[in-house]
N, C-alpha and C positions, 0 to 999 in steps of 0.2 A: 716821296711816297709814290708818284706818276709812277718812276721808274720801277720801281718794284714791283707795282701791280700789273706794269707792261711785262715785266719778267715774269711774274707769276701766271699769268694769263699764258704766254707763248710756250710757258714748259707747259703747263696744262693740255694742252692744244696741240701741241707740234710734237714733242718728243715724248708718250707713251708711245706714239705709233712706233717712230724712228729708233727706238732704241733696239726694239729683237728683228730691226731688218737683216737682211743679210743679199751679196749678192750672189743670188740664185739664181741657176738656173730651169726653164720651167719644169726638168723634169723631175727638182727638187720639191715642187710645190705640191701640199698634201692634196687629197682629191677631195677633201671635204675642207667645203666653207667653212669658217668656223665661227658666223655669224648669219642672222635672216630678219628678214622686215619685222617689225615688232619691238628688236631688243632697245633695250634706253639704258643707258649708265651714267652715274652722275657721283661729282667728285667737286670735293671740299677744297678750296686751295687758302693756304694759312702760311702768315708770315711770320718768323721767330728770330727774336733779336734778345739777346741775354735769357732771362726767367719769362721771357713773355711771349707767349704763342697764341694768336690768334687769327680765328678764320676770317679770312679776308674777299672772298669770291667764289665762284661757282663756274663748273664748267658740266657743262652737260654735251652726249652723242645719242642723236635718233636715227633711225635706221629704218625705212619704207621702199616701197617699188615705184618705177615710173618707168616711162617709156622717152628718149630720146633722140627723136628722127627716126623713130622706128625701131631702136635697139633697146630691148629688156634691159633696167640698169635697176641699179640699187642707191636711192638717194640717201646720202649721208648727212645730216644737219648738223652742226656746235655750234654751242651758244658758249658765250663768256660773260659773267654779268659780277659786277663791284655788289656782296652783300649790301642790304636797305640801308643799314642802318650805318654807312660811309659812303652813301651817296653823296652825301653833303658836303664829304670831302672834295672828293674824283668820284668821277662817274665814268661809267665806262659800262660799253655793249655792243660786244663783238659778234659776228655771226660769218660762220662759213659753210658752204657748200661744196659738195662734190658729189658728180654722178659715175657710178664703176658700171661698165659691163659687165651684165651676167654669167658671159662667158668664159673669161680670162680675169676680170677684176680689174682691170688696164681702166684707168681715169678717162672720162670724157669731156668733163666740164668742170672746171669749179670756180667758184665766186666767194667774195667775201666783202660785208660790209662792215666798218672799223669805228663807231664813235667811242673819244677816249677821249673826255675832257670839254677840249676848240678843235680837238684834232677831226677829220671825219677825211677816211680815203676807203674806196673802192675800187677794188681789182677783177679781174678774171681771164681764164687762160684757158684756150680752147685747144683741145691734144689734137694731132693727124698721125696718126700710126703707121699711114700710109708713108709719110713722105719722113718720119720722125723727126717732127717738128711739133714747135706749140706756138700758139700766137697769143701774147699777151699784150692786156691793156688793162690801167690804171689811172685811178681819177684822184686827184687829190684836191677835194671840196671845195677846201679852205681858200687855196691860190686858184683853185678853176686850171690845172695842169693837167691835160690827158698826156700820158707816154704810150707808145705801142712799141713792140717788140716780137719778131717772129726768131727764136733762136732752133738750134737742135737739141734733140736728147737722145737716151738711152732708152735698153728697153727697162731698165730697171730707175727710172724716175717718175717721181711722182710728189704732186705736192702735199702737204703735211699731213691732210684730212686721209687723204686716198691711202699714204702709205701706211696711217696707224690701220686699216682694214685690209690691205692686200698682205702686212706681216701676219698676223693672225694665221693665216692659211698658209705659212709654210713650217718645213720640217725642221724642227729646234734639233734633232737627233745627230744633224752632222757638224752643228758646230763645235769647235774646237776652244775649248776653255783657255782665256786667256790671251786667244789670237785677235790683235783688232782687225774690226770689217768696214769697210768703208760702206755708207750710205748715200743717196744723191737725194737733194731736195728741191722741187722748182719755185722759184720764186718770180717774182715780176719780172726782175730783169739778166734772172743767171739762175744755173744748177749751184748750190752750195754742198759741203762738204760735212759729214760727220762720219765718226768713227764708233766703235761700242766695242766692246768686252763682255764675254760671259764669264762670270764671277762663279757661282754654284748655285744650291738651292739652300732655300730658307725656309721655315713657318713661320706666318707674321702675323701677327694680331693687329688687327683693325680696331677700332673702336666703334663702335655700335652694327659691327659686322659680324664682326667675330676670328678665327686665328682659319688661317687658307694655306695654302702649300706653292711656294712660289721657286719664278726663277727668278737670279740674279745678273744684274746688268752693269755697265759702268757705259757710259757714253758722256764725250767730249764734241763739243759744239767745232764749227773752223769758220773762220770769217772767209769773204768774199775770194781771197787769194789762193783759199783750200786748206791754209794754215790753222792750227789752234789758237787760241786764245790766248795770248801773252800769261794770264796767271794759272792758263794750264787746269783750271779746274775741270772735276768730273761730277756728272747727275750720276744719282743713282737710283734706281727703279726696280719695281718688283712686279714680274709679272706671273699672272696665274701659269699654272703647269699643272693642266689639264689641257682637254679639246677647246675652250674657249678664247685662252691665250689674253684675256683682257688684261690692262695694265692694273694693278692693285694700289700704287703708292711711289712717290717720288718723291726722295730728298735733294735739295740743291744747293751750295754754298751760294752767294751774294756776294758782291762789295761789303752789306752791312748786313746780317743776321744770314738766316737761312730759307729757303722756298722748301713745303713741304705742301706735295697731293696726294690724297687719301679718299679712296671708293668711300661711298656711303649709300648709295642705293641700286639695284641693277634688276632688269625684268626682262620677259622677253628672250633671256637666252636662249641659243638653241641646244645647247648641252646643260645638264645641273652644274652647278657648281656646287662643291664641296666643299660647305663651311662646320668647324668644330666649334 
């Protein structure tokens, strides 16, 4: 059960954003944000193993202004929280941060604190644009291990939080159906690799949202190497296709049953969404 919720929590978290990335460049990026301080969205994550599907946690994104050394940024918060009523099993209460400039969306900081269980690790990774580098450092509680890390990157990296909000804002119009795009992700101590697919469009009925107009995605995880996944599985996601671009819902194989996220509440947008 750890493991799955650790799985269910990280698709939650990490790959709505990662999925409609693409590498672009800037002057593929639309000129309208497609998010602003205020908005909240909040999604159901539910595990399903034969006839039995049940909601299993929570994942919520807030979205405010702040100032960092002086630069207009846009704070982004998630939380990940085990529902009440299997605390007793696993507990678990993740929290991450990330600050975007307002002027590019280009990541400034982010942070994350991890309790899952005994587990508790804390990280965070400071960007220099200047020198394209990051410097990270990680604490891991339990053993009392700080790591630091000063590696390079791209302009098109970013870690999990920062990228589900700088895709938003680009143009879905040139991608190529079908073609996989490769995405970079930072991590503590390396860029990781994934790849995605645009599938087509769909309407999806939500449950207690109601039916939305999406697009379709396929995206494949790669371990450390760049590689995929020995059993080659693919997530599949639905994002709005509209100005908003938010993530709708994701299915995911497992080892044993299946990971399923599904919106259920959102405010604060800065475009309507359009639900039947």
């Amino acid at each position: 059960m750890k493991n799955a919720l650790y799985t269910l929590l990280y698709i939650g978290l990490a790959i709505p954003g990662a999925l409609n990335a693409q590498v672009y460049a800037d002057s593929d990026r639309k000129t309208e944000i497609a998010f602003e301080a205020g908005e909240r969205l909040e999604y159901a994550v539910s595990y399903k193993v034969g006839i039995l599907n049940v909601d299993v946690a929570t994942v919520k994104f807030a979205v405010s202004s702040a100032k960092v050394n002086g630069t207009d940024c846009f704070h982004i918060k998630a939380t990940g929280d085990v529902s009440p009523r299997y605390t007793w099993f696993y507990n678990l209460h993740d929290v991450y941060n990330t600050w975007l400039d307002k002027s590019d969306l280009r990541p400034v900081y982010f942070s994350n604190d991890l309790s899952e269980g005994d587990y508790r690790f804390r990280s965070s990774y400071n960007y220099d644009w200047n020198t394209m580098t990051v410097f990270t450092k990680a604490h891991n509680l339990g053993r009392n291990e700080i790591r630091e890390k000063r590696y390079p990157i791209s302009g098109n990296s970013y870690d999990a939080v920062s990228l589900f909000f700088n895709i938003r804002s680009l143009d879905v119009s040139k991608m190529v159906p079908d073609r996989p795009y490769p995405i970079e992700v930072v991590f503590a101590d390396t860029v990781r690799n994934l790849s995605y697919r645009y599938i087509g469009n769909e309407k999806l009925n939500i449950k207690g949202v109601g039916a939305i107009n999406t697009l379709v995605f396929k995206c494949q995880l790669a371990d450390a190497s760049g590689n995929a996944f020995e059993d080659g599985s693919e997530f599949t996601i639905w994002i709005s296709d509209d100005k908003n671009r938010i993530p709708i819902a994701v299915d995911s194989p497992i080892k044993v049953g299946s990971v399923k996220v599904r919106l259920t509440s959102y405010k604060g947008l800065r475009f309507p969404l359009t639900v039947k």
